[in-house]
C-alpha positions as CSV (number, residue, x, y, z in Angstrom):
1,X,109.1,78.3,120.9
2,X,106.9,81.1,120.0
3,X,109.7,84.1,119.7
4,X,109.1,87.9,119.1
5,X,111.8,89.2,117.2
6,X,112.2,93.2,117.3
7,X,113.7,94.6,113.9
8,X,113.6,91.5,111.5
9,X,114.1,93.3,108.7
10,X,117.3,95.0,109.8
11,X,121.1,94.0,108.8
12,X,121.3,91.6,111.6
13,X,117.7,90.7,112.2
14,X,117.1,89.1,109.0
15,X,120.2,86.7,110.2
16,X,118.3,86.4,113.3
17,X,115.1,85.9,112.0
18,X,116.2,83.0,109.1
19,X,118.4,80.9,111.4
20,X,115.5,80.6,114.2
21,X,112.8,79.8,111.4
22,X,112.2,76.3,112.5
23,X,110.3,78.5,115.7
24,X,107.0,80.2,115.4
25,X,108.1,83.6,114.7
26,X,106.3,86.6,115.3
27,X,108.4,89.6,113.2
28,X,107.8,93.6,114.7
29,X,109.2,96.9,113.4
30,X,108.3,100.2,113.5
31,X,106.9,100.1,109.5
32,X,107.2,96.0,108.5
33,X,106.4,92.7,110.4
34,X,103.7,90.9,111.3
35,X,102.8,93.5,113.9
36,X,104.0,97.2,113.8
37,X,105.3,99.0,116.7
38,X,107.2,101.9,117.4
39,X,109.6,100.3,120.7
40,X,110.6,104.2,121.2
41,X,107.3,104.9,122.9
42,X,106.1,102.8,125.9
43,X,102.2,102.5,125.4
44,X,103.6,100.7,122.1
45,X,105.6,97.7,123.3
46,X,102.5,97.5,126.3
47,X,100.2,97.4,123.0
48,X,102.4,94.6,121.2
49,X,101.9,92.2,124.4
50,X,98.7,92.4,124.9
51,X,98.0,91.4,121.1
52,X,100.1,87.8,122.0
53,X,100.0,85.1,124.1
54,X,102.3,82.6,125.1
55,X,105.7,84.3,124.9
56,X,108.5,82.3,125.0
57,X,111.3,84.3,124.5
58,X,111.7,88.1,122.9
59,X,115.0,89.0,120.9
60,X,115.5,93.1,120.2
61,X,117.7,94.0,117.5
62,X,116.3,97.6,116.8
63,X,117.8,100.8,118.7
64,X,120.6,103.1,117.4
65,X,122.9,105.9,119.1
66,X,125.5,108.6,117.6
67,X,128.8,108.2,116.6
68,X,130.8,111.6,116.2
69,X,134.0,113.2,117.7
70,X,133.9,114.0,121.4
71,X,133.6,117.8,120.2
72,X,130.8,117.3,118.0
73,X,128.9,115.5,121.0
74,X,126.0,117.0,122.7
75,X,123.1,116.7,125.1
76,X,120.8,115.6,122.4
77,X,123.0,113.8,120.7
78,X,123.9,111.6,123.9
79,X,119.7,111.9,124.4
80,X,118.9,110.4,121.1
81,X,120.5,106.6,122.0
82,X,118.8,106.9,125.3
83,X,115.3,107.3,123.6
84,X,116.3,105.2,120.5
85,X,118.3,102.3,122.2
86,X,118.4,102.4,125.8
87,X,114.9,103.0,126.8
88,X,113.3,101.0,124.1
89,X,115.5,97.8,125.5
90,X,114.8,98.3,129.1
91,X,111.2,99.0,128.2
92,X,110.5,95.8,126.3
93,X,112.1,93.7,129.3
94,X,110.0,96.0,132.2
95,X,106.8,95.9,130.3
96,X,107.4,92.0,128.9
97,X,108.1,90.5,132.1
98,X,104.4,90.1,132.6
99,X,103.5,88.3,129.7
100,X,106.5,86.3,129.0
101,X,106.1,82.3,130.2
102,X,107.8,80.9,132.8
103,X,111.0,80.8,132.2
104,X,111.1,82.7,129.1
105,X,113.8,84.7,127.6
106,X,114.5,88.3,126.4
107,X,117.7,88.5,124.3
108,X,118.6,92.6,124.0
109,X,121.7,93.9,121.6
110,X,124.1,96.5,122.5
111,X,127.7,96.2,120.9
112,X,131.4,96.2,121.0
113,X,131.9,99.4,121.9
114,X,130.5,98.9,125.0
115,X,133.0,97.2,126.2
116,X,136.2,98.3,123.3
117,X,135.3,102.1,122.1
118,X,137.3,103.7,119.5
119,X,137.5,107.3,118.8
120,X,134.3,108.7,118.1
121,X,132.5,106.2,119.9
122,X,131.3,107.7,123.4
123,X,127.2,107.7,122.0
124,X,127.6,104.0,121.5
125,X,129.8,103.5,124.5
126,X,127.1,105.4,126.6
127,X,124.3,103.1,125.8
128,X,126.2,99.7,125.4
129,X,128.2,100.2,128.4
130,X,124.6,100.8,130.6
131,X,122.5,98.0,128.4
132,X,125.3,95.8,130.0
133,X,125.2,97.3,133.2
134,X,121.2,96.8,132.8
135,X,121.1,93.3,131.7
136,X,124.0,91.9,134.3
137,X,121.8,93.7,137.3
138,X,118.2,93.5,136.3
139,X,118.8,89.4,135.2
140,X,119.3,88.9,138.5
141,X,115.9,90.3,139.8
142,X,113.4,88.5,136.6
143,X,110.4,86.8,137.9
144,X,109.4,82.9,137.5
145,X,112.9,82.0,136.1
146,X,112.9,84.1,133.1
147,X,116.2,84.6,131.9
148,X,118.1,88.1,130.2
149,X,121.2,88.5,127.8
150,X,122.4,90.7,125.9
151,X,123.9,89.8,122.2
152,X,127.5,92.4,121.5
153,X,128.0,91.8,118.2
154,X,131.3,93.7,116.6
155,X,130.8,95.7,112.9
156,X,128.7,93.9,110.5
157,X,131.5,92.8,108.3
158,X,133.8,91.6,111.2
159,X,131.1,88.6,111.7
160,X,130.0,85.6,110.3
161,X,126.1,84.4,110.0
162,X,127.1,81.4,111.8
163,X,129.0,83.0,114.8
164,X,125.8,85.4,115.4
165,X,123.1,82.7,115.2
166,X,125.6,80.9,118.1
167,X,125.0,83.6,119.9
168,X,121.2,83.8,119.9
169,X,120.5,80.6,120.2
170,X,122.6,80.4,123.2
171,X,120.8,83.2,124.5
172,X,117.5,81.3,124.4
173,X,118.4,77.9,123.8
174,X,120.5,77.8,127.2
175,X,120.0,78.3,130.5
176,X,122.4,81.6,130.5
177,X,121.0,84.6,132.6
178,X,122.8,87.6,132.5
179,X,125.4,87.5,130.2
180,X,127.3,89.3,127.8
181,X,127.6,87.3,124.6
182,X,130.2,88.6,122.4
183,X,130.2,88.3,118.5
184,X,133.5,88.7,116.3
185,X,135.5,90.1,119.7
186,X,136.8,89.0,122.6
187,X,137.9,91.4,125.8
């Protein structure tokens, strides 16, 4: 499979990136990779597909949000995981649905607080929560069979190598659409 991987060079890209490496893979970040884009801005992921062809499946693991106290929350605040997470994600699949194969795959990443927030968590809540609500609603609409999930994963240090490379490769490897695949939690 030919496989665009979206921050390779992060934490939990570089997992990503060396348990897939039997695939051609093409690596993108905003300063390293093979091709450099900046997801955050939507004339940049349009640029990154029309530099490849033959997409068989595109796995994001770039996008942040804010964690603070509730009191220390603000418009901007809640605004920068929109424009740094949430946008970017939904772009990559609106954009990439027209130059992904048939039945291609996009694999996005939100995490655990989506679904289990803790105090100080409502940026990360915000944006997991509606890249779930995104992926279980818009997997149902994807052209020519292509298929979207979305990888949870919990903290870094609550998961193992083995358990996250599960989840991506069920994510593309599978015939899944629409699911939420947990990493290091259950709900």
């Amino acid at each position: 499979m030919k496989i665009i991987i979206i921050g390779a060079t992060g934490t939990l890209g570089k997992i990503v990136t060396h348990s897939l490496r039997e695939h051609e893979i093409i690596t993108v970040g905003r300063n390293i990779g093979d091709l450099i884009a900046d997801i955050s801005i939507a004339s940049s992921i349009e640029n990154l597909y029309k530099k490849i062809s033959n997409i068989d499946a595109v796995i994001c693991l770039a996008g942040d949000s804010i964690t603070a106290p509730l009191p220390e929350m603000n418009e901007k605040k809640y605004w920068a995981g929109i424009e740094q997470k949430l946008l970017p994600q939904i772009n990559l699949v609106l954009s990439g649905m027209h130059f992904l194969n048939d039945n291609g795959s996009f694999t996005l990443i939100s995490g655990k607080m989506g679904e289990v927030p803790t105090k100080g968590s409502s940026g990360k809540a915000l944006i997991n929560g509606a890249l779930h609500s995104f992926v279980t609603a818009a997997a149902q609409e994807l052209p020519r069979g292509i298929r979207l999930n979305i990888v949870s994963p919990s903290k870094v240090s609550d998961i193992t190598d083995e358990d996250l490379e599960k989840a991506y490769r069920k994510c593309i490897e599978t015939s899944i659409n629409g699911e939420i695949v947990r990493v290091g939690y259950t709900i």
